[in-house]
N, C-alpha and C positions, 0 to 999 in steps of 0.2 A: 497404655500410654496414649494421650490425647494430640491430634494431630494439631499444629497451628493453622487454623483455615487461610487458605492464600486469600488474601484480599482482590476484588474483581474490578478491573480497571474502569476507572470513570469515564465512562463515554464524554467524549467534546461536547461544547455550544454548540448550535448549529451557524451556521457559519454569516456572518454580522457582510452586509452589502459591501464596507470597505475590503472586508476578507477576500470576499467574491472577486471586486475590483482588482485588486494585488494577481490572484490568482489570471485573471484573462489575460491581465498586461503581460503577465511572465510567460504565460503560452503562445502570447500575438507576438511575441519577442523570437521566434523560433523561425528556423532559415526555412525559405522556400522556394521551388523552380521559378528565378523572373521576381521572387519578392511577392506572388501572388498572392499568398496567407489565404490558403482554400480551406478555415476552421471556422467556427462556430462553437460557442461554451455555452451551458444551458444547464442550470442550478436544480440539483434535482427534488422531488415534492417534499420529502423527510427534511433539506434544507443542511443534509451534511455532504453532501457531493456535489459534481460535475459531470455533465454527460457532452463529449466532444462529437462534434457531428460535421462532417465534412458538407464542405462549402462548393459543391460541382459546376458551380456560375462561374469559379474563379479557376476551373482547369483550363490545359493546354490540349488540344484535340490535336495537335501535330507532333509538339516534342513531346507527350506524355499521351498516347492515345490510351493505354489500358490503363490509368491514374496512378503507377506505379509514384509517381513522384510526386502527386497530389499525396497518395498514403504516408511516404517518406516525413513529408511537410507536418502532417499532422502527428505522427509518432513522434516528432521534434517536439513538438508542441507539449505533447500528452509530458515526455520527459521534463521541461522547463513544470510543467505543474506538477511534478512529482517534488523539484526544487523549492519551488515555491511551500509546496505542504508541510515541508520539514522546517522553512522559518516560520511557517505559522504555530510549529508546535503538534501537528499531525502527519500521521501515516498513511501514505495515497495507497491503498489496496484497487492494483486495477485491476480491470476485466475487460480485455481486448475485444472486440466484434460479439459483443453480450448478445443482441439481438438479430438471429439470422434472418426473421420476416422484415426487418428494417437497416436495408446494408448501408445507410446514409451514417447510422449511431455506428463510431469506430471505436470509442472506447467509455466505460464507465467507472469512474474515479468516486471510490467510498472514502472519504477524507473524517469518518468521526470515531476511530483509533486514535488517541494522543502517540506523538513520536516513541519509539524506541530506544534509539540512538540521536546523537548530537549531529553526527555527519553521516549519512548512510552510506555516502558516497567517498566517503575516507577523505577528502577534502569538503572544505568549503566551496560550492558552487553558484552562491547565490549571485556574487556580484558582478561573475562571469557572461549572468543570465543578460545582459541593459550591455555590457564591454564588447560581448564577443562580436565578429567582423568577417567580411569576408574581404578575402585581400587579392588584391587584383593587380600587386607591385611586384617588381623584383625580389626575389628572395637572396638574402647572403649566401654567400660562397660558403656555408659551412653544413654541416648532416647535423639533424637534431640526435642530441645523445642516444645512445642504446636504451641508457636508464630512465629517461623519458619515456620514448617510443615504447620501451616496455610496460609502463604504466598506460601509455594509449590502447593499447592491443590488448590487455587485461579488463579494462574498462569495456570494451568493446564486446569481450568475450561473455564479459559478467551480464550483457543482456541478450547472448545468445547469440550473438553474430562476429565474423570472425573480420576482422581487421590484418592484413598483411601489406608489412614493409617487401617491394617489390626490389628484385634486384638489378643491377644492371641489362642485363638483357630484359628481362622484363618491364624497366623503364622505358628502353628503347620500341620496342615490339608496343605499347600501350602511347608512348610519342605517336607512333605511325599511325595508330587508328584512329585518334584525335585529331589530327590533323587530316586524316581521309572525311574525319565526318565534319571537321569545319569546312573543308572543301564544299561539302554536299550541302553541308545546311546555307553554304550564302550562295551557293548554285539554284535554291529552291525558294523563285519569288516568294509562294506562300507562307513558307514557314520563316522567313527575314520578313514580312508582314505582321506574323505573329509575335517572334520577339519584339520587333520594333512598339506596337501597341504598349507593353508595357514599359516603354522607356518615359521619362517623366525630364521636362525641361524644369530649368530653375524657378524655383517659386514652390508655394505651397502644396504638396501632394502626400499622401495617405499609402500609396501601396507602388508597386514598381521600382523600375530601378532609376532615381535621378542622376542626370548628364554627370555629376561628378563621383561617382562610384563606379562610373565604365570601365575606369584602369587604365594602366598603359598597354602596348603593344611590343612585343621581344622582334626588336629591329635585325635580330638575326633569323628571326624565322624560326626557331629552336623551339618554343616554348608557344605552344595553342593557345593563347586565352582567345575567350570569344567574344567577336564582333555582333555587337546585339541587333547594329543599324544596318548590317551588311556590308559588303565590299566597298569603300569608296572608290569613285565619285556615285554619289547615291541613284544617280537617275532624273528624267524628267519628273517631275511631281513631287520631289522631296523635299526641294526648297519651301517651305509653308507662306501661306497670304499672310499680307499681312493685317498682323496681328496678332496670329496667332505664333505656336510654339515654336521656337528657332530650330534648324537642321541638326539633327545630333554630331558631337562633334567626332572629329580621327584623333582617335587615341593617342598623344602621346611614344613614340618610338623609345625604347630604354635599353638595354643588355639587361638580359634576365640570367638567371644562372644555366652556366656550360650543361649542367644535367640534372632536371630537377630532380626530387626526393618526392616519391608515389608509393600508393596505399593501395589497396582497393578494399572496398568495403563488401564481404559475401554473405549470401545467407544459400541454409540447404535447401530451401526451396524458392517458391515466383510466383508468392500470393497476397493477396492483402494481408493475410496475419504476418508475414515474411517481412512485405513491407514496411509494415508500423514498427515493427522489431528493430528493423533497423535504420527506422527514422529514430527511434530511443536510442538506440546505438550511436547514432553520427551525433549527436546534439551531446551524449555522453561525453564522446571522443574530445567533440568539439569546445564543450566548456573546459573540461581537463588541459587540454590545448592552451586555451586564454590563460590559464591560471599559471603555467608556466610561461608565457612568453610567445606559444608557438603558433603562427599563422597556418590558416587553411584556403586555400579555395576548392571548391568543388567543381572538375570536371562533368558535365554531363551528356556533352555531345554524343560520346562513341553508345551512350545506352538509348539515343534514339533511331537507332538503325541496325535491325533486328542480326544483320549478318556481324556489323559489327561489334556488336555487346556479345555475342557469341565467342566471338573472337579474342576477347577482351577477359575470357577466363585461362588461366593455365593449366595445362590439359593433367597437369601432376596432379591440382587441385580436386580432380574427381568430379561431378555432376553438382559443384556450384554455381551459385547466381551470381555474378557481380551485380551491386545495383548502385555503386557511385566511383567513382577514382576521385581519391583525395590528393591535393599537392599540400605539403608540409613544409613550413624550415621557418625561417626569421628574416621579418623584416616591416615593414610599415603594418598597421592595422588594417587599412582601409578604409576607404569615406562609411559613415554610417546610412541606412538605410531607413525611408520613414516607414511607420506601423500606423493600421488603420485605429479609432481612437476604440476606446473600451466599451461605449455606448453600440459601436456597429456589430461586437463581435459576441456579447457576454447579453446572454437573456434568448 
């Protein structure tokens, strides 16, 4: 009996400069510590890939001394252009830290496999990619469903890292070390220096975080979001000359919710492949999130202070990394944030 020969899939185009275009935009779209977007896209010579290569001018030497959240930043990234490949009609085959003589190249995206499947990702994520937010408001008085949370924590899982809904005491316990390390961080000139640099007054700007995406502040004390400009009243020097950029402002005082709803984001190990894992992971989480309704912000505070990111894991959990606490629930978006243009970031 004679076999039907399988037919051998038609390799893509290679990939047309608008392609390219679409592709950077959706990866400079991807959250980062401070909004810094420490990536770089670089089209590779066959012309059916991308090779992302992190951007170490635009790290934090204080709250991210080992670039764990530079890596985070870009595994967001690498995921938004896994997004993107599937509405171009391609399969992103990546290969994480392809080159260990060159630790700058974080990932290598073969993009000339036509897609598979319609959705890889069991929804549509595309539109989530330009929507999603980081929200810096009150959240409603209400728990995001089980049946939600359970598709976040599946999502999460499906790129190797484990996403857990924390429970009361462990809300409480994960309160207290955020609020020890906001203590610390606006006690430490330097590093209120350092976030302040990337705050961005009104008007025209490319990366940072502009005066109105700061958020409010939980007039009960309950709830850490963080002060980028520091403690007010700022100090001698903060006032600027004039001309230049106006004083960042105080936050807005609101009621936040009685007891927020926390995640923490783990992986089993505390390395750069660890990291990028689950920077795919959080931007997973986090489109999924948008597409239902559900806000996130990301604590980072307590993982800049080595005793208390230690702290910060539950000892049930075994020899986990935490490397983000997620705050979850419903409520405003948040102000959008700008992206550097496509020409800085893509070649």
């Amino acid at each position: 009996m004679m076999r039907t020969p399988v037919p051998t899939p038609v390799p893509t185009p290679a990939l047309t400069p608008a392609e390219l275009r679409l592709l950077a935009a959706a990866g400079g779209a991807a959250p980062s510590l401070h909004n810094s977007q420490p990536w770089r896209f670089v089209p590779t010579p066959d012309g059916h890939g991308l090779a992302v290569h992190a951007d170490p001018s635009r790290g934090l030497p204080l709250a991210d001394p080992v670039g764990a959240a530079l890596h985070i930043a870009v595994g967001a990234a690498v995921f938004n252009l896994r997004v993107a490949a599937g509405h171009l009609g391609r399969t992103a085959a990546v290969r994480l830290l392809p080159e260990p003589a060159e630790p700058g190249l974080l990932a290598l995206l073969d993009l000339s496999a036509p897609a598979r499947v319609r959705l890889p990702f069991g929804r549509d994520l595309r539109p989530a990619v330009a929507a999603r937010r980081s929200s810096r408001e009150p959240f409603a008085q209400r728990d995001v469903p089980e049946a939600v949370l359970g598709e976040l924590l599946t999502a999460a899982a499906e790129e190797g890292v484990v996403v857990a809904a924390l429970e009361e005491a462990g809300v409480r316990r994960v309160l207290a070390l955020t609020v020890e390390a906001e203590r610390r961080c606006e006690d430490d000139p330097a590093r209120v220096a350092e976030s302040r640099a990337w705050l961005r007054p009104p008007g025209e700007c490319t990366d940072g975080i502009p005066y109105e995406a700061l958020g409010s502040l939980d007039r009960d004390a309950r709830v850490p979001m963080r002060r980028y400009a520091g403690r007010p009243p700022y100090g001698p020097g903060s006032a600027t000359a004039p001309g230049g950029p106006p004083a960042p402002p105080v936050g807005p005082e609101r009621r936040f919710e009685a007891l927020p709803q926390l995640c923490t984001l783990t992986t089993p190990g505390d390395g750069p492949l660890d990291w990028l894992r689950a920077g795919q992971a959080l931007e997973r989480v986090w489109l999924l999130a948008t597409v239902h309704g559900v806000r996130l912000t990301v604590w980072h505070q307590a993982l800049e202070w080595p005793d208390l990111r230690w702290a910060l894991r539950d000892p049930a959990d075994g020899p986990a990394h935490v490397q983000l606490v997620l705050r979850i629930g419903y409520g405003p978006p948040g102000a959008a944030t700008p992206r550097r243009p496509v020409e800085e970031t893509l070649g």
